[in-house]
C-alpha positions as CSV (number, residue, x, y, z in Angstrom):
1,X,82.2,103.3,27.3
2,X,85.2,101.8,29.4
3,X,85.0,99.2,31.6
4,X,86.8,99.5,35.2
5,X,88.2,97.7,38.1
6,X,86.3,98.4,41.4
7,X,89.4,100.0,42.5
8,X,89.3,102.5,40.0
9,X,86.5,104.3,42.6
10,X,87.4,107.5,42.5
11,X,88.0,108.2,38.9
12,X,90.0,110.9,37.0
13,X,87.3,112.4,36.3
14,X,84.2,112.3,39.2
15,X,81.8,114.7,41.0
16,X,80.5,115.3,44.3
17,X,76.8,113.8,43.5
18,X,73.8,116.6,44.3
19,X,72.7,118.0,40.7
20,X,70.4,121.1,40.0
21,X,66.8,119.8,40.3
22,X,64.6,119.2,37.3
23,X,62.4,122.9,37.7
24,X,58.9,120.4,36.9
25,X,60.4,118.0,39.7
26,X,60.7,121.4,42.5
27,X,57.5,122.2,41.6
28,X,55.9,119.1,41.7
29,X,58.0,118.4,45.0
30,X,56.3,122.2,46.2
31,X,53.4,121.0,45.8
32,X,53.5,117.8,47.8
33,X,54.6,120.3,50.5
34,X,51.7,121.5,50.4
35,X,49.3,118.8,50.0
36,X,48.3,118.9,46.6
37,X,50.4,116.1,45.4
38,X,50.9,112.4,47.1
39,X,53.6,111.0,47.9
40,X,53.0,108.2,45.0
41,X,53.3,110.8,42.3
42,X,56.1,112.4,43.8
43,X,58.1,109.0,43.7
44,X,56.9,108.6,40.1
45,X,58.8,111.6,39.1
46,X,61.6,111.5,41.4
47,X,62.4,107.9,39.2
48,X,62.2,109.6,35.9
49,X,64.2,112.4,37.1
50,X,66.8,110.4,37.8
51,X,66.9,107.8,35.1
52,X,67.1,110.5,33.2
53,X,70.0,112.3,35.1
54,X,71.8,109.3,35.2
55,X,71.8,108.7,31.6
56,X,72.8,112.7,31.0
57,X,76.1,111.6,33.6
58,X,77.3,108.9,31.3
59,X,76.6,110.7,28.2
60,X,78.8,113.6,29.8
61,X,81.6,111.3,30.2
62,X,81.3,110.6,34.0
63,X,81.6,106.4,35.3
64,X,80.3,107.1,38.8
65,X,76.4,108.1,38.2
66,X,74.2,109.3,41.2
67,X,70.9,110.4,41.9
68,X,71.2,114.1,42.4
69,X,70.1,113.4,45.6
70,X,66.8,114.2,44.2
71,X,65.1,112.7,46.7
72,X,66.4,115.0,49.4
73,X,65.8,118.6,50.7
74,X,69.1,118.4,52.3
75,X,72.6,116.9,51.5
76,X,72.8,115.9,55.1
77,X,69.4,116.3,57.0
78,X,67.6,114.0,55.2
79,X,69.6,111.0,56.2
80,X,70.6,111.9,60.1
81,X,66.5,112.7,60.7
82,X,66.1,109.0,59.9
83,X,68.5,107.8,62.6
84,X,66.9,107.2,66.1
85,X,67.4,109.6,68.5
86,X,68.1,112.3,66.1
87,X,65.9,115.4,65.6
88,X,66.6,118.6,64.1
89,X,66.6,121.9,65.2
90,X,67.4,125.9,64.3
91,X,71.1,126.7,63.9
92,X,72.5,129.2,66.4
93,X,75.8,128.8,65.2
94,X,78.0,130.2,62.6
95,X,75.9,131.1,59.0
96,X,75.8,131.0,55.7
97,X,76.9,134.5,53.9
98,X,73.7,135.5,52.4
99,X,71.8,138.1,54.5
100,X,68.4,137.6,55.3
101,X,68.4,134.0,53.9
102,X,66.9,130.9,55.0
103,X,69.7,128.9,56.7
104,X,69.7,124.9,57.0
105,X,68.8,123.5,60.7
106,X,71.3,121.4,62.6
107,X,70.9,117.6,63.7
108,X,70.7,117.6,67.5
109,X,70.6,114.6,69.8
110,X,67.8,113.8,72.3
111,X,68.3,110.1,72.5
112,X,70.2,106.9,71.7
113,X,71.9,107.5,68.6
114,X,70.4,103.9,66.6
115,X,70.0,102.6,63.2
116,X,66.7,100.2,64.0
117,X,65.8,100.2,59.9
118,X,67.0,101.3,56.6
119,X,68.0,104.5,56.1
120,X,68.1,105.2,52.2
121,X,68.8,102.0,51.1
122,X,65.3,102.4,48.4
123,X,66.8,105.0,47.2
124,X,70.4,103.3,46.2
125,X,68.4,100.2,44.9
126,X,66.7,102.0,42.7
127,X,70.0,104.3,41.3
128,X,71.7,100.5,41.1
129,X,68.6,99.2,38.8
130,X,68.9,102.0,36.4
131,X,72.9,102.3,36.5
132,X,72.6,98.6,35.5
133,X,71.5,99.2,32.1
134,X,74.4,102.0,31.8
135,X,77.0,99.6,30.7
136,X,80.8,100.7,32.2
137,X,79.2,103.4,34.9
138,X,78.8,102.6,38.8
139,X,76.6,103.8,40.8
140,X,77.7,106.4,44.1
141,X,75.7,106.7,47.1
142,X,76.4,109.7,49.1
143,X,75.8,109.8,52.8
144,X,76.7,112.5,55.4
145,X,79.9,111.7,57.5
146,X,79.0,110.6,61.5
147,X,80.9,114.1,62.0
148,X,77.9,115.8,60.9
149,X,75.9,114.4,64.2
150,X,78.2,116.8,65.8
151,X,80.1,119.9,64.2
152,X,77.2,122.2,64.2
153,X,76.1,122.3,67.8
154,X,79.2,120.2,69.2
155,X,78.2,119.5,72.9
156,X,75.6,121.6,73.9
157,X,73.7,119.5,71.0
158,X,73.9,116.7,72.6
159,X,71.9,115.2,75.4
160,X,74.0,115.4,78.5
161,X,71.1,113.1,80.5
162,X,71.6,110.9,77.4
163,X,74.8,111.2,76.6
164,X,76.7,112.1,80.0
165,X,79.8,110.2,78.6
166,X,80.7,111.1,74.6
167,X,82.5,108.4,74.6
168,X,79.7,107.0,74.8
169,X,77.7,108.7,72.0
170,X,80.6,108.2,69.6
171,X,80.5,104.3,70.3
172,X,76.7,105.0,69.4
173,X,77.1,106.6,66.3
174,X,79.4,104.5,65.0
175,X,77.6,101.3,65.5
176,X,74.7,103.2,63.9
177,X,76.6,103.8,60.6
178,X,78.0,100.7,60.7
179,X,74.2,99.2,60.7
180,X,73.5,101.8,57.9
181,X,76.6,101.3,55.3
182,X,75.7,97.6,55.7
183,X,72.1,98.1,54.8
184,X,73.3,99.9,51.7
185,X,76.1,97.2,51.0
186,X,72.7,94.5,51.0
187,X,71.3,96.7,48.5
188,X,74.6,96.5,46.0
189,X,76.5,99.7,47.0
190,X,80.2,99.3,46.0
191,X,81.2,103.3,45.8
192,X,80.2,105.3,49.0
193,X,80.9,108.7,49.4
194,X,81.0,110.5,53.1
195,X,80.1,114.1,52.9
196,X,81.8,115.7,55.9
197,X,82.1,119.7,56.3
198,X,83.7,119.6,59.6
199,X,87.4,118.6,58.4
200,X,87.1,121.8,56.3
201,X,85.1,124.2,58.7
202,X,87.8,123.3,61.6
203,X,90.6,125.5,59.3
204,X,88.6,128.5,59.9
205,X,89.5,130.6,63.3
206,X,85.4,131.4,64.0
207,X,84.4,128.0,63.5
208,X,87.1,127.2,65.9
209,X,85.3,129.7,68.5
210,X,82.2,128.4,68.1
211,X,83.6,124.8,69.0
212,X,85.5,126.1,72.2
213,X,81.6,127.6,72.7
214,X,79.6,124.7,72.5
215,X,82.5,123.1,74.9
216,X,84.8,121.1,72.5
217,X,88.4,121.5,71.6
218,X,88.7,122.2,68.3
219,X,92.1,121.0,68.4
220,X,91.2,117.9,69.1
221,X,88.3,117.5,67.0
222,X,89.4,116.3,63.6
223,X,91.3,113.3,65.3
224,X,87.9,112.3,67.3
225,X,85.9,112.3,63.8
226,X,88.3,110.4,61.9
227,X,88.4,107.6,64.8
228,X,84.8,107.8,64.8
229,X,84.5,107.4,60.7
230,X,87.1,104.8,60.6
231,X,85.2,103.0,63.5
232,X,81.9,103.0,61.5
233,X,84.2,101.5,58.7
234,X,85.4,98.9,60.7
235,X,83.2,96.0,59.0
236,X,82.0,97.5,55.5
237,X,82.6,94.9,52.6
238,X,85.3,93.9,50.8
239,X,85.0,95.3,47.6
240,X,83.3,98.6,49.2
241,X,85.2,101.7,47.7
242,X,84.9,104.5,50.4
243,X,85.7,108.6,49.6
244,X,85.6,111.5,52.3
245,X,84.1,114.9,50.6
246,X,84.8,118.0,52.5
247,X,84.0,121.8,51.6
248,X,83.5,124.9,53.6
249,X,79.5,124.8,52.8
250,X,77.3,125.0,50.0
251,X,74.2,126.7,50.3
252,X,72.6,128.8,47.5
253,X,76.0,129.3,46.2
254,X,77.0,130.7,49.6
255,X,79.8,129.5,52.1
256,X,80.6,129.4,56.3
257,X,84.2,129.2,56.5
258,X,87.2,130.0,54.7
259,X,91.3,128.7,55.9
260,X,93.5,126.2,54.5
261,X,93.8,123.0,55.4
262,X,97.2,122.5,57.4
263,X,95.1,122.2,60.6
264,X,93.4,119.1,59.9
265,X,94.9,117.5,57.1
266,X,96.8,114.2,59.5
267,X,93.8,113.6,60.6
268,X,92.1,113.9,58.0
269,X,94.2,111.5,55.7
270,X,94.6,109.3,58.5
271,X,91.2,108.0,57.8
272,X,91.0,104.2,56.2
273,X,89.4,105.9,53.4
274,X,90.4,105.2,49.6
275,X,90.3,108.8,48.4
276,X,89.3,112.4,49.3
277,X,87.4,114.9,47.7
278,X,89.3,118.0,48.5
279,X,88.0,121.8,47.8
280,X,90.3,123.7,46.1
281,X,88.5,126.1,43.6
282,X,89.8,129.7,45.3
283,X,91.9,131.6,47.6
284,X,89.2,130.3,50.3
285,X,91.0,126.9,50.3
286,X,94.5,127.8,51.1
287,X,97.2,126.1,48.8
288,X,98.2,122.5,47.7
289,X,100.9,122.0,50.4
290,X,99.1,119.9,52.8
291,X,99.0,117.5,49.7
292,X,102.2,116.6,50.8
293,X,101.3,115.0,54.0
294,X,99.5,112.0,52.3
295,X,102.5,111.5,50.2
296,X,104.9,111.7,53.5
297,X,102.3,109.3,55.4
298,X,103.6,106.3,52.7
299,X,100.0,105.6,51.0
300,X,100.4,105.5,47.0
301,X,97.3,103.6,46.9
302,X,95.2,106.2,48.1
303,X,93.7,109.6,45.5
304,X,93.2,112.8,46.1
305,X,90.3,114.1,44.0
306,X,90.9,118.1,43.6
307,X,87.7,120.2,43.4
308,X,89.0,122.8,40.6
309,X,85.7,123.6,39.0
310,X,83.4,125.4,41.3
311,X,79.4,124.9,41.0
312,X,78.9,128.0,43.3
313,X,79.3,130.4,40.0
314,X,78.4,129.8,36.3
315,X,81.6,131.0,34.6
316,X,83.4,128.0,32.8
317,X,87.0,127.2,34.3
318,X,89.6,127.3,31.1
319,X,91.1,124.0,30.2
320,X,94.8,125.2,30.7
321,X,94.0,126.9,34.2
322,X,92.9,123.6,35.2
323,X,95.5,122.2,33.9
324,X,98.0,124.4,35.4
325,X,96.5,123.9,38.8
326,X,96.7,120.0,38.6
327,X,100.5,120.2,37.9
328,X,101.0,122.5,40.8
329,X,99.0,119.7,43.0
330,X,101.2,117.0,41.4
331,X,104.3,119.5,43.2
332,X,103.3,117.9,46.2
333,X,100.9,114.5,45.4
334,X,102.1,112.4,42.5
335,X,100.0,113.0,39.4
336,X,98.9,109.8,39.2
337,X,97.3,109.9,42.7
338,X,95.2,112.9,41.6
339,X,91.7,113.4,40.3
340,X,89.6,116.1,39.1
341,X,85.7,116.8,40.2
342,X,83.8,120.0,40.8
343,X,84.5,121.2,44.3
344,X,80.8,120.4,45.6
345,X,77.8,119.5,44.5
346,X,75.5,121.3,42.5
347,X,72.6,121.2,44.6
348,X,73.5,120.4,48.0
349,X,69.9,121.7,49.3
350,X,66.9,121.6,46.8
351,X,67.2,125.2,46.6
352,X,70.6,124.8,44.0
353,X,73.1,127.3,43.3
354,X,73.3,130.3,41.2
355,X,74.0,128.6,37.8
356,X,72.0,127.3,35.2
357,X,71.3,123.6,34.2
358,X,73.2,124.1,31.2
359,X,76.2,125.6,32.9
360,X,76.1,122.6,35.1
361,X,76.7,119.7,32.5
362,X,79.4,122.4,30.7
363,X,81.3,122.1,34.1
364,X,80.7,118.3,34.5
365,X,81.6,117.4,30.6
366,X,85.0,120.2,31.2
367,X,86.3,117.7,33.9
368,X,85.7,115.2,32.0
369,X,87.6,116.7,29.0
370,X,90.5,118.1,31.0
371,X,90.7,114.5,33.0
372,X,91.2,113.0,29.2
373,X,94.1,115.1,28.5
374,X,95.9,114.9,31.4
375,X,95.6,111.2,32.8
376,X,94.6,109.5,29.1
C-alpha cells in the first residue's frame, strides 16, 4: 500500500464516506430502538462493524477510510441535534421522490446556536485507532456543512425572538463549528469532509421557490453559506485537509432536486476549501462546463472530485464510460486537478439505497481501478 503526503487529501480515487449497514448491525441497532438492547452492546458492534469496514476500504484500493457513518441514523441530523440550540422537526418543504415514504426531518433553531461539548469527536478517535494499524490509509470524518442549519426551513426555521438579526445567527454558527472542527482536530482529524446539499439544491427552480417562501433570496444564498463555511474555517489546523460534498439528496436511492450547477458554482468554488466532491452521475447534474470557473478563478492547487459512479442504482458503470466522462471534465478542469468517487454515499440514512452490499464494494473497487488507469 502507498504512502502519501497529507496534501494528497482528496485522492484519485476517494468516496463520499456513508456505507450500506452491516444487516446484523440494523438489527441489532432496531432493537436498541426498542429497548431490548443497551446502548453498551450497541457500541460493541458498531466498533467491529467498522474495523471491519475499514479494513474492506483498504483492501478495495481506497486511502481515505471512514466509518460508514455507522453510528448515525442520519448523514446530517445526527451531528446538528448535538449542537445547542438545535432541535429537529417535520419537513414541510420540498420531498424526496418516493410516494408515501418516510422523509428525513429538518434541523430547526429554537436558541443560541453553541458548541458547549464534543460533538463526534468518540467517534473519529476511535476510526483514527483502527485506521492506525492500516498502514498508507487516513482516516475521513464527515460532518454536515453549517449550510445545513439553514436550507431546509431557511428563515421561518429560525427563531426570530432568538435570532432577530441573521447576521447574528450566522456569527453563531460559525463560532459553533469552529469549536467543533477543533474538537475533532484534538482528536487527530487531518481529512474533513463537509457534506452540504444546499449548493446543489439552489440549481433547482422549486427549491429556489421554496427559499423565496421561507423569506430568503435564493440568489443570494450560496454566497452567505460559503462566507459562513469559510468563517467556521477560519482557525482549523495547519495540516487539516478540508473537502465540500454536495448532491441533490440521497435518500433510499431517491432525490429532491435536479439543475446544473452554473447558478452556484463562484460561490461555491470560492470557498477556502482544498477540493469538492461534485455530483455528476446523470442528466440530473447538468454538464461539466461550470468546471471551467475554478480553472478561470487561478487555483491549480485545488481538485475537483467527479461523482461518476452512482450508489442510487446497482448497475456497474463501464470502465471506458468513465473514462470517457473524465476526459470530457478535463475539457474544462485540467486532468490532473480531477478525481473520481461515487457521487454520494451509500447510506446516507440507515435505511441505504437500493443496491446490494456486494454491488457496493464492485462500485468502490471500479473507481479504484479506473483511477489507476487514468492518473497511474
Amino acid at each position: 500500500m502507498p504512502t502519501f503526503p497529507p496534501a494528497a487529501a482528496p485522492f484519485r480515487a476517494d468516496h463520499v464516506g456513508s456505507l450500506l449497514r452491516p444487516a446484523s448491525l440494523a438489527a441489532l441497532r432496531a432493537r436498541h430502538k426498542a429497548g431490548d438492547a443497551d446502548a453498551a452492546t450497541l457500541a460493541a458492534a458498531e466498533d467491529a462493524a467498522i474495523a471491519e469496514v475499514a479494513r474492506r476500504q483498504r483492501d478495495a484500493g481506497l486511502l481515505s477510510i471512514t466509518d460508514g457513518e455507522f453510528r448515525r441514523d442520519w448523514w446530517h441530523l445526527d451531528f446538528l441535534g448535538q449542537l445547542d440550540g438545535v432541535t429537529l422537526a417535520i419537513n414541510e418543504g420540498p420531498k424526496f421522490k418516493v410516494a408515501g415514504q418516510e422523509q428525513p426531518p429538518i434541523a430547526t433553531v429554537t436558541g443560541r446556536v453553541g458548541c458547549s461539548r464534543p460533538v463526534m469527536a468518540d467517534h473519529f478517535a476511535y476510526l483514527k485507532s483502527v485506521t492506525d494499524g492500516l498502514p498508507g490509509t487516513m482516516a475521513k470524518m464527515t460532518i454536515p456543512s453549517p449550510s445545513m442549519l439553514h436550507l431546509r426551513g431557511g428563515r421561518a426555521a429560525i427563531s426570530r425572538d432568538v435570532y432577530p438579526d441573521l447576521d447574528v445567527f450566522w456569527d453563531d454558527v460559525a463560532a459553533a463549528y469552529r469549536q467543533a472542527i477543533a474538537h475533532l482536530a484534538a482528536a487527530g482529524c487531518r481529512y474533513l469532509q463537509l457534506d452540504d446539499v444546499a449548493f446543489a439544491y439552489l440549481c433547482d427552480p422549486k427549491v429556489r421557490e421554496t427559499c423565496r417562501a421561507n423569506g430568503d433570496d435564493p440568489d443570494a444564498l450560496p454566497r452567505t453559506y460559503a462566507r459562513v463555511i469559510d468563517a467556521a474555517l477560519a482557525d482549523r489546523p495547519a495540516g487539516l485537509r478540508v473537502t465540500i460534498h454536495t448532491c441533490r439528496g440521497n435518500f433510499k436511492s431517491a432525490w429532491v432536486a435536479e439543475g446544473g450547477y452554473a447558478p452556484v458554482v463562484e460561490a461555491m468554488f470560492s470557498t477556502a476549501v482544498d477540493g469538492w466532491f461534485m455530483e455528476f452521475d446523470n442528466a440530473r447534474a447538468g454538464g461539466f462546463e461550470p468546471l471551467s470557473v475554478l480553472r478561470a478563478a487561478g487555483r491549480p492547487d485545488k481538485k475537483v472530485v467527479l461523482g461518476l459512479v452512482t450508489t442510487k442504482l446497482g448497475e456497474l458503470e463501464s470502465k471506458d464510460e468513465l473514462k470517457r466522462r473524465i476526459d470530457e471534465a478535463a475539457r474544462h478542469l485540467p486532468l490532473e486537478q480531477l478525481c473520481l468517487s461515487p457521487q454520494c454515499g451509500f447510506a446516507s440514512t440507515h435505511h441505504g439505497n437500493a443496491l446490494s452490499e456486494a454491488d457496493q464494494w464492485r462500485k468502490l473497487e471500479r473507481v479504484v481501478d479506473v483511477a489507476h488507469e487514468v492518473w497511474g
